[in-house]
C-alpha positions in Angstrom: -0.4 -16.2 2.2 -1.2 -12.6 1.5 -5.4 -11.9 1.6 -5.3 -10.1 -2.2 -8.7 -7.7 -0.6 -6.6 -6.8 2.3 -3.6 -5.8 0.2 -5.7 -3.7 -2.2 -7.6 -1.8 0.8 -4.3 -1.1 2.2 -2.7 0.1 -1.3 -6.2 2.4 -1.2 -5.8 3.6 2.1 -2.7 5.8 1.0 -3.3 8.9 1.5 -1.7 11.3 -1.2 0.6 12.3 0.9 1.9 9.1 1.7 1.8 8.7 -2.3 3.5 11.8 -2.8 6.8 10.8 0.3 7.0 7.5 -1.4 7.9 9.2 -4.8 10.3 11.9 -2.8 12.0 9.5 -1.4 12.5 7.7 -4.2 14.0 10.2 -6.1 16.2 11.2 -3.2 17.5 8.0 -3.0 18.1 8.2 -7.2 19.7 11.8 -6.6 17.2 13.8 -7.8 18.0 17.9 -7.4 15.9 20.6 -6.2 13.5 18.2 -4.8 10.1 20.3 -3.9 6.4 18.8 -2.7 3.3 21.5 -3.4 0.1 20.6 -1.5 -2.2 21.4 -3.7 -5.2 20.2 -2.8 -8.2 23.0 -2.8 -6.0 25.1 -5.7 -5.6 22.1 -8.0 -8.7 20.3 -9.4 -7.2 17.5 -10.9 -4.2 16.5 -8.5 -3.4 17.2 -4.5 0.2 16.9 -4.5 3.1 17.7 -7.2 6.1 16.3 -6.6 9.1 18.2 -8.9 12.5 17.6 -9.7 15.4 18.1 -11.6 17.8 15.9 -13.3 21.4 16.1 -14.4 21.0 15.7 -17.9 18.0 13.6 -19.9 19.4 9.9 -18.9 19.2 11.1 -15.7 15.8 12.6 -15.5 14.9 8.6 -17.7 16.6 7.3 -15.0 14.5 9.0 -12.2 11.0 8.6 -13.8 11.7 4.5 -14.2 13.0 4.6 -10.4 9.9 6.2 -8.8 7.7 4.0 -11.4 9.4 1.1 -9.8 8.6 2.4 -6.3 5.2 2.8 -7.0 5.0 -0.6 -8.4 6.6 -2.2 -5.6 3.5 -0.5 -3.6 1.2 -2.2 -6.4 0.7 1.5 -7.2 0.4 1.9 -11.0 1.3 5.2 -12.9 -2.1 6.0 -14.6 0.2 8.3 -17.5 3.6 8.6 -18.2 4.9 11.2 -20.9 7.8 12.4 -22.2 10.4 9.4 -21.2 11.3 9.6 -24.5 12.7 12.7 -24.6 13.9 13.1 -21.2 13.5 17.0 -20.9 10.4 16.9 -19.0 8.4 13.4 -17.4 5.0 13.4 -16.3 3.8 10.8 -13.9 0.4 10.5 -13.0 -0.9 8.8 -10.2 -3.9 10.0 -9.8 -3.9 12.3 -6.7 0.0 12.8 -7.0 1.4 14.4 -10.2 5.5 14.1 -10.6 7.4 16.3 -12.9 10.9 15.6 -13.7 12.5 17.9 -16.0 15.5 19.1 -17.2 17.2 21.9 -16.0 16.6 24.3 -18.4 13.0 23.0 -19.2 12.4 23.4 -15.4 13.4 27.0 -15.4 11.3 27.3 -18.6 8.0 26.7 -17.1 8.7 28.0 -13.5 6.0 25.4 -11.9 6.7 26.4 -8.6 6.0 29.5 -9.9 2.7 29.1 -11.5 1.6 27.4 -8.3 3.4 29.9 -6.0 0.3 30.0 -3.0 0.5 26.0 -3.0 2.5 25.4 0.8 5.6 23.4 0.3 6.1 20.0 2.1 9.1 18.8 3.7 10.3 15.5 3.7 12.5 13.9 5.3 15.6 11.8 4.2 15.5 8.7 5.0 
């Protein structure tokens, strides 16, 4: 039988990074585009990784935000917000020290995120 305080340390011992792969790989896997992973920790006071994507059109970008949801929930790791799954044009997830957005090609393009956060260095993760 699982020890419920031992689970919970180890879902608390992720680091953000961890956090951050398990949501990249999950949207990988959902065939997310343009995948890219800013490190912001020391830039960002509220978040140390974003993870953005794109999708193909707003199912799509539904589709990936309920995908990594259900990865982080496998993990017992619970989104603290979500917004904009309605609309599909541009999701925020937060979860806490990792901050996805998932938008829309054109939104994306809009509000140039990598942009904005140009000095942040860009992670690479593997496939797989």
């Amino acid at each position: 039988m699982n020890n419920p305080k031992r689970l919970k340390e180890e879902i608390e011992s992720k680091t953000g990074l961890e956090r951050a792969t398990i949501c990249a790989q999950a949207a990988m896997d959902n065939k997310a585009e343009d995948l890219v992973v800013l490190d912001v920790q020391g830039i960002s006071s509220f978040a140390d990784y974003f993870v953005i994507m794109s999708g193909r059109s707003s199912r799509h970008v539904q589709g990936l935000a309920e995908a990594l949801e259900g990865a982080m929930r496998s993990k017992r790791i619970s989104a603290a917000k979500a917004e904009g799954i309605k609309d599909g044009m541009w999701v925020l997830l937060d979860f806490g020290d990792v901050v996805v957005h998932i938008f829309y090609h054109e939104q994306r393009s809009f509000y140039d995120l990598e942009g904005l956060w140009h000095d942040a260095p860009r992670i690479e993760i593997k496939e797989g």
